[in-house]
C-alpha positions as CSV (number, residue, x, y, z in Angstrom):
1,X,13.2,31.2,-2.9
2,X,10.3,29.2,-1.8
3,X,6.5,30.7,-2.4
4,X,4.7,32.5,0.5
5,X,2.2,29.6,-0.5
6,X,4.4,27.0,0.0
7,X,4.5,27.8,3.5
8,X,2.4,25.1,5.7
9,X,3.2,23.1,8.6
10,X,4.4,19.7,7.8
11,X,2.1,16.8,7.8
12,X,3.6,15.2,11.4
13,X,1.8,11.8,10.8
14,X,4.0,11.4,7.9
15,X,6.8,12.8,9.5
16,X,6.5,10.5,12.5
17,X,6.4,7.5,9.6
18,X,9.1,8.5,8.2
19,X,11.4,8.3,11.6
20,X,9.4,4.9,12.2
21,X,10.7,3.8,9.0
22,X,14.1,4.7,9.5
23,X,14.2,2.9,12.9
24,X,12.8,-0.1,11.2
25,X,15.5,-0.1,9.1
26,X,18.4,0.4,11.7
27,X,16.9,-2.8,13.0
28,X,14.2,-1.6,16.2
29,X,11.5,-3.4,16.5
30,X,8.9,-0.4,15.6
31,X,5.1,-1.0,15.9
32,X,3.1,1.9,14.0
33,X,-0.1,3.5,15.4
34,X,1.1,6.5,13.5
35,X,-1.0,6.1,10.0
36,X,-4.1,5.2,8.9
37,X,-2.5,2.2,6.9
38,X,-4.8,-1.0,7.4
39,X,-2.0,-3.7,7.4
40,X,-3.7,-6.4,5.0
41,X,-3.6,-6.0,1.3
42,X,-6.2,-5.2,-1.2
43,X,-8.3,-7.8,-1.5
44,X,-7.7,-10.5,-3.7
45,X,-10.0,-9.8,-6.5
46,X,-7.8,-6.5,-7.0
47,X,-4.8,-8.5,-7.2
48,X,-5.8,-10.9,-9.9
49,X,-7.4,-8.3,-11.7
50,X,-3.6,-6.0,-11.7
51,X,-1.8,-9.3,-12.6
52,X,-3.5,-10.2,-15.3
53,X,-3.8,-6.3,-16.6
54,X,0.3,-6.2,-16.5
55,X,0.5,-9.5,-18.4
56,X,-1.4,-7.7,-21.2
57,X,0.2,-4.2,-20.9
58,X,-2.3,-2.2,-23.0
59,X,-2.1,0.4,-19.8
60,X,-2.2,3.9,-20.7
61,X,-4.4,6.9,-20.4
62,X,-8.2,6.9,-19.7
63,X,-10.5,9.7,-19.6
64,X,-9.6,12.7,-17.2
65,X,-12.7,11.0,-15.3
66,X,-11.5,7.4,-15.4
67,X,-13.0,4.0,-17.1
68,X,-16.6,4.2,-17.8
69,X,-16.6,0.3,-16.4
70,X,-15.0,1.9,-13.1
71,X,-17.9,4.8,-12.9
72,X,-20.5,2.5,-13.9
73,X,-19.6,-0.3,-11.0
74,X,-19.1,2.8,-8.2
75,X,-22.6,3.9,-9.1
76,X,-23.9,0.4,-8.8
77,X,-22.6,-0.2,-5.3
78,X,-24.3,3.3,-4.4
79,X,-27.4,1.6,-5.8
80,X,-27.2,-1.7,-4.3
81,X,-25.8,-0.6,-0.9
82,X,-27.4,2.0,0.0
83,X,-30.6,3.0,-2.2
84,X,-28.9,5.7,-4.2
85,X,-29.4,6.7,-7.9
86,X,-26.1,8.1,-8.9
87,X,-25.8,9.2,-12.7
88,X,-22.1,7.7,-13.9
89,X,-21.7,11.0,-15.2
90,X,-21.5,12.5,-12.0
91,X,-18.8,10.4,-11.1
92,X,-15.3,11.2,-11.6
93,X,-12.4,9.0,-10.7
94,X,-9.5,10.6,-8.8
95,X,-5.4,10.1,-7.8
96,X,-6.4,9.1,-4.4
97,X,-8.6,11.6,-2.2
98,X,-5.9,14.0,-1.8
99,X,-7.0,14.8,-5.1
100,X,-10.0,15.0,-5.2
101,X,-9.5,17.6,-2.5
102,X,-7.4,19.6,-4.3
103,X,-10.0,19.5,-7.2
104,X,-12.7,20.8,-4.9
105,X,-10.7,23.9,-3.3
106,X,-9.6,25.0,-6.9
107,X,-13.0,24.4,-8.3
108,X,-15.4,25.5,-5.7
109,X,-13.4,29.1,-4.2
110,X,-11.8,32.0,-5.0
111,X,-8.4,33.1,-3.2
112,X,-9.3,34.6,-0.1
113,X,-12.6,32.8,0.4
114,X,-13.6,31.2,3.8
115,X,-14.0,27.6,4.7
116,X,-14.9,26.2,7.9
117,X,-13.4,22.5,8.8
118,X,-13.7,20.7,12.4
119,X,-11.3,21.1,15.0
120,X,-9.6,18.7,15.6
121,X,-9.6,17.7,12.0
122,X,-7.4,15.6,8.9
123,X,-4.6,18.4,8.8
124,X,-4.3,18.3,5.2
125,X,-6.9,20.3,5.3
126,X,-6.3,22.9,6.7
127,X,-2.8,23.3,4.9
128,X,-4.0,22.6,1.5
129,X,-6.3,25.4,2.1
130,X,-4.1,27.7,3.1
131,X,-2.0,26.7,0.0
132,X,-4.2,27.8,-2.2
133,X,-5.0,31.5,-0.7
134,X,-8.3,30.2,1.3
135,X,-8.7,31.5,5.2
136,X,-9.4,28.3,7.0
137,X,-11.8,29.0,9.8
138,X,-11.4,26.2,12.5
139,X,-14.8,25.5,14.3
140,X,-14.7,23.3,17.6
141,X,-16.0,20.2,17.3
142,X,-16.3,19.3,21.0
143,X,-17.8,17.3,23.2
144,X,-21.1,20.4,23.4
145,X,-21.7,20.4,19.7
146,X,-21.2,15.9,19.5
147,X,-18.1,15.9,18.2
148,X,-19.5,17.6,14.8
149,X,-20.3,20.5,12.8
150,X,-23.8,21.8,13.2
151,X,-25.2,25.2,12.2
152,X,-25.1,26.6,15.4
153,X,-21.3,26.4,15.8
154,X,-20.7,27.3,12.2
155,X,-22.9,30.6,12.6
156,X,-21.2,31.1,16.0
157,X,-17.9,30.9,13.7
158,X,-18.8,33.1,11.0
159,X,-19.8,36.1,13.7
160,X,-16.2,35.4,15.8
161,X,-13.9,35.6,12.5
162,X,-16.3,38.4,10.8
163,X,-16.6,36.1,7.7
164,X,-19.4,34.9,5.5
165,X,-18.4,31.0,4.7
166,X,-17.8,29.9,1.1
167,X,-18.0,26.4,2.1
168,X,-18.0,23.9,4.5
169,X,-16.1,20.6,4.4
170,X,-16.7,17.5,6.8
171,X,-15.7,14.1,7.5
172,X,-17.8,11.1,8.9
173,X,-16.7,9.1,10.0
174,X,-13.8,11.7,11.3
175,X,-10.5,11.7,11.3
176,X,-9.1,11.5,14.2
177,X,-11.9,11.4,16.5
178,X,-13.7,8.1,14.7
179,X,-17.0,10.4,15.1
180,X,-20.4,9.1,12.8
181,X,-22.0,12.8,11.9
182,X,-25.7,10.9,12.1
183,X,-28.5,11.2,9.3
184,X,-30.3,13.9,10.8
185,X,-27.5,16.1,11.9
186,X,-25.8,15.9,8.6
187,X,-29.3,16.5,6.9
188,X,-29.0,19.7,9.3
189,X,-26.2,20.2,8.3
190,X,-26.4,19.9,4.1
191,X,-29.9,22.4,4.5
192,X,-28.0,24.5,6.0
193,X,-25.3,25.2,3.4
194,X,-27.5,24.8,0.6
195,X,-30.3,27.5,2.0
196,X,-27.6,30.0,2.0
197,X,-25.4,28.8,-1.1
198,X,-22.7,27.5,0.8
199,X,-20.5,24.9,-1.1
200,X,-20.9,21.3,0.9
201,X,-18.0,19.1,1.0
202,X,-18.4,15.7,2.4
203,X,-15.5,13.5,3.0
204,X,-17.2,9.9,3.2
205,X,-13.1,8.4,2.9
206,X,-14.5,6.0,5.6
207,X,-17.3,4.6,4.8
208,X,-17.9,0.9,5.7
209,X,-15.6,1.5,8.6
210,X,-18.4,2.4,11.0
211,X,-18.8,0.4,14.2
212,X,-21.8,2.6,15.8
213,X,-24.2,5.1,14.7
214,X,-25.6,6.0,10.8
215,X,-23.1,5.7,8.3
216,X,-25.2,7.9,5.8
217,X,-23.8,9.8,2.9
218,X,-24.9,13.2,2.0
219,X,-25.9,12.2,-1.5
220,X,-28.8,10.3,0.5
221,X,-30.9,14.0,0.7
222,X,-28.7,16.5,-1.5
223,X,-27.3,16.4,-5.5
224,X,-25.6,20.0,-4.7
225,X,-22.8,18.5,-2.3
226,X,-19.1,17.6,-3.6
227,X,-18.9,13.5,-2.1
228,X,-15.5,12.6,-1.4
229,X,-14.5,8.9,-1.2
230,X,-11.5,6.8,-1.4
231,X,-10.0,2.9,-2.2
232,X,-7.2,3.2,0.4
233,X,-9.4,2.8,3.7
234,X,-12.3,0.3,3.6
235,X,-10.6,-1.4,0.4
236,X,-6.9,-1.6,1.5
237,X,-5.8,0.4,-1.1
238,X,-3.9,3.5,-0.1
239,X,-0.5,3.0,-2.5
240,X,-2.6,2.2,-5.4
241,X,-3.5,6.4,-5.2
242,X,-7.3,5.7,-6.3
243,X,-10.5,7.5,-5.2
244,X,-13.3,8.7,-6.2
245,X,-16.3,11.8,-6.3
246,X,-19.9,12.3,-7.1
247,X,-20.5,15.8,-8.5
248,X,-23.1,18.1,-8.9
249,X,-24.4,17.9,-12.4
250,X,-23.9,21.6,-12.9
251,X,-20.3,21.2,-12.1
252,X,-19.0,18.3,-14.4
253,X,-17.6,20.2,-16.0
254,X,-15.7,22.7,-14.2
255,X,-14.2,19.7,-12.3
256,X,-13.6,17.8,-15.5
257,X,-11.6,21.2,-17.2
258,X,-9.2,21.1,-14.1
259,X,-9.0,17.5,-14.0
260,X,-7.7,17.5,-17.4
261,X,-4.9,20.0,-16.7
262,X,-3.5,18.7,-12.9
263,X,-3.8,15.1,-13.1
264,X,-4.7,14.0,-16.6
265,X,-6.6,11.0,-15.4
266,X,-5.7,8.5,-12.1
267,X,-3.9,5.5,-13.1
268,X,-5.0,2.9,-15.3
269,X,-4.0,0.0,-13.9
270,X,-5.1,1.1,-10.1
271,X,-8.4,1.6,-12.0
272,X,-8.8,-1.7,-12.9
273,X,-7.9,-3.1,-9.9
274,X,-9.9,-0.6,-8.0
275,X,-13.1,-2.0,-10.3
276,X,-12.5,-5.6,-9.3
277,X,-12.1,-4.6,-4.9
278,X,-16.1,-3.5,-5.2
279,X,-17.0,-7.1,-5.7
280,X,-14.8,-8.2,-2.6
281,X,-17.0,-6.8,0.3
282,X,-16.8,-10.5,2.4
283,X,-13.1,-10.6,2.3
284,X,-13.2,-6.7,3.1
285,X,-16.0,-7.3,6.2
286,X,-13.8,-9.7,7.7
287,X,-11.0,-7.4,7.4
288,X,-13.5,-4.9,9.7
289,X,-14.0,-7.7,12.6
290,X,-10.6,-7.3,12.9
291,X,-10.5,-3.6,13.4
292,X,-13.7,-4.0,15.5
293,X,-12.0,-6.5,17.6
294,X,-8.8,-4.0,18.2
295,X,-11.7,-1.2,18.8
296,X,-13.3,-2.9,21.4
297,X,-9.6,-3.9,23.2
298,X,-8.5,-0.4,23.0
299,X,-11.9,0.9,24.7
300,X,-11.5,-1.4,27.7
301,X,-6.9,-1.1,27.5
302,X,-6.5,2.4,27.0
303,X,-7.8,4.2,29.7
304,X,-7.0,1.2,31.9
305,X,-3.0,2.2,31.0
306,X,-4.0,5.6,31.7
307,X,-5.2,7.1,28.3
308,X,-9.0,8.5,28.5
309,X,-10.4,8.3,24.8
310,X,-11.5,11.7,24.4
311,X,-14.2,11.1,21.8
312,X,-16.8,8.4,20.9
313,X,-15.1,5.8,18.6
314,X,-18.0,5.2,16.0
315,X,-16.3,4.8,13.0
316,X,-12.6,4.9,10.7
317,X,-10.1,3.3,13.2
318,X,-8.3,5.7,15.3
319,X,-8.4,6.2,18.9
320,X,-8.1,10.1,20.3
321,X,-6.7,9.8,23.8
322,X,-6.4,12.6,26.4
323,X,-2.3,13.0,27.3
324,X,-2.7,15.8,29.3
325,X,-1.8,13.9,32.7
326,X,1.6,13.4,31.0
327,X,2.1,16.6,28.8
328,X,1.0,19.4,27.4
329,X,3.5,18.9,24.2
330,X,2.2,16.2,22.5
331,X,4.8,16.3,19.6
332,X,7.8,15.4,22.2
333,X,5.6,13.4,23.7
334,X,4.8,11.3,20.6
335,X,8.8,11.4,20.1
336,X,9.9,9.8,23.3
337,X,7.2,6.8,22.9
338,X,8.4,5.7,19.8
339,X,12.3,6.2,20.6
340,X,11.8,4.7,24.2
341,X,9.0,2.4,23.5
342,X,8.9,1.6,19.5
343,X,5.3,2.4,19.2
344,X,4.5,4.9,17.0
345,X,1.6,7.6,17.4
346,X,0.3,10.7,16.1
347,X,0.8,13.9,18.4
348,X,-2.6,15.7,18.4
349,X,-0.8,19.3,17.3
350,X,-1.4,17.9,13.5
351,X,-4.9,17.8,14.3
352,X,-5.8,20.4,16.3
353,X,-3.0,23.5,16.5
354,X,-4.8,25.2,19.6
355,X,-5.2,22.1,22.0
356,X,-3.5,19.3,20.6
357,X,-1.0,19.2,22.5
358,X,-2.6,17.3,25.2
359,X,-3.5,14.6,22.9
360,X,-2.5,11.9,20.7
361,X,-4.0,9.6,18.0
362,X,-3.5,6.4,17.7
363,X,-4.4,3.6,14.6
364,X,-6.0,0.7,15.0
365,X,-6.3,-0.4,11.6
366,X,-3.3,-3.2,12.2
367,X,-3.0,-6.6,13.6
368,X,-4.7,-7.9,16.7
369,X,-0.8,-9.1,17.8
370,X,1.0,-5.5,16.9
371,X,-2.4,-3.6,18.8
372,X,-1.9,-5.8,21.8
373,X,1.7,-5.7,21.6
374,X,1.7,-2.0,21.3
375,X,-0.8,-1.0,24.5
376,X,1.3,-3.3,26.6
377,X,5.1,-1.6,25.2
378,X,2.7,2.0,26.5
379,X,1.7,0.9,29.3
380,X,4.8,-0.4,30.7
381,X,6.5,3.2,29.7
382,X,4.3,6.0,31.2
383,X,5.0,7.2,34.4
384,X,2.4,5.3,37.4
């Protein structure tokens, strides 16, 4: 029999990949907006650097916190990008952000401890959390509070559950609303936890994918916050399953211990490869026009088919759009567009459990052709 632990709601943006897949393969001809998969490779300084690592084959095990070369360049872009002094030794190397997640939940709180994420929010999250024994408190981040976490709606949280949080995790630019939590609000927001000794998670997984507002990492005004980041967005690098964190020196190595133990260390040859994609931020930028571009057409196209956006799109590249015209079940809404008009979207349940169901998410992170192709195969299927 299955653990009590084991039992979380599926992750439906995988699920609806899956059945996209699967019609792919029965020969329909599918366009995703399901995932946040950008469809160009990693860029070409990543590839060299794999081949020529293969053709050598010393591959093998690093240290539980990756190659020192790896931690050394990643604190280097901090410093050359955006002003930051990050110690290498803070730095740890992860199997992808999902990890690193993990690694955070186990290292930071005890089984039964409370921590507040935004609602609508990533959805592994929330289920990861609940995984692991944590109550997940689920604090709107509406249009009245901009489409973020502030104090105020956090201490407004803690008095409606009758809970004292443990920590506080967010994500700017968000998935799925594309929000861009700005420098002062996330300043706000990094006091706040750290006057009352409330772990701060920040899931920065986006970063360089922001087409309005501060991008601003929290490591800009706090050492106590746990900084999540990732290869697979920005870099195009989601199957090589690399990410990264920054620690707080005191916890090196409590995350370092567990590390050890879960993962061992993240793949050798995705960290070299992963080293090499720093230095390829032209290639990478023009990458970004292109999202931009598909931003900017999905702005003026979707609410033109009939598809409000239902929050600001600042950054990542996803577009939130208001279904509740059509339906108030967005999960059999999301399954009749892609089996009547092969285009595949995210209901909004995975994001939101209370009020998802009048919306849906849709990725922009493909090409100009499949974005265009997609809005016009929508549009010619709802209802006028």
């Amino acid at each position: 029999m299955p653990s009590k632990r084991s039992d979380i709601d599926s992750f439906l943006a995988m699920d609806v990949l899956a059945e996209a897949n699967r019609a792919k393969r029965a020969g329909r001809p599918v366009i995703s907006m399901a995932v946040g998969q950008p469809s160009h490779p990693a860029p070409d300084t990543a590839l060299i650097a794999a081949r020529k690592a293969l053709e050598h084959g010393h591959l093998g095990y690093t240290d539980a916190f990756g190659r020192d070369s790896l931690r050394e360049a990643i604190a280097a872009d901090y410093r050359d990008r955006m002003g930051i002094a990050v110690d290498p030794a803070r730095i740890a190397v992860t199997t992808g952000s999902s990890a690193g997640f993990n690694l955070a939940f186990l290292a930071l709180f005890d089984a039964g401890d409370a921590v507040a994420i935004a609602r609508p929010g990533y959805p592994a999250y929330r289920n990861i959390l609940k995984a692991l024994d944590l109550k997940v408190v689920e604090v709107d981040a509406d249009a009245a509070h901009d489409f973020t976490l502030t104090p105020g709606s956090l201490e407004e949280a803690e008095k409606a559950h009758g809970v004292k949080l443990a920590g506080v995790l967010l994500a700017s630019p968000a998935n799925p609303t594309g929000t861009v939590t700005g420098r002062a609000a996330l300043k706000r927001l990094a006091d706040w936890c750290h006057e009352r000794g409330t772990a701060f998670i920040s899931d920065e997984i986006y970063h360089g994918l922001v087409f309005s507002g501060e991008e601003t990492s929290a490591l800009s005004f706090t050492d106590e916050a746990v900084v999540i980041n990732s290869f697979s967005k920005y870099y195009c690098m989601t199957g090589w399953r690399i990410g990264w964190m920054v620690l707080p020196e005191k916890l090196v190595r409590v995350f370092e211990q567990l590390t050890q133990n879960i993962y061992i260390c993240a793949p050798d040859l995705s960290q070299i490869a992963a080293e090499a994609a720093l230095s390829a931020r032209a290639q990478l930028d023009g990458y970004c026009d292109i999202y931009r571009a598909n931003r900017d057409f999905l702005n003026r196209a979707l609410p033109e088919i009939g598809l409000p956006i239902a929050s600001p799109m600042d950054g990542a590249f996803y577009a939130y759009v208001d279904v509740s015209r059509y339906t108030n079940d967005s999960l059999a809404f999301a399954r009749k567009i892609l089996n009547e008009a092969n285009v595949a979207v995210t209901p909004g349940l995975d994001f939101d459990p209370e009020t998802g169901g009048r919306s849906l998410r849709l990725s922009y992170a493909g090409t100009e052709a499949e974005i265009v192709e997609a809005v016009e195969r929508i549009g010619n299927w709802l209802p006028g």
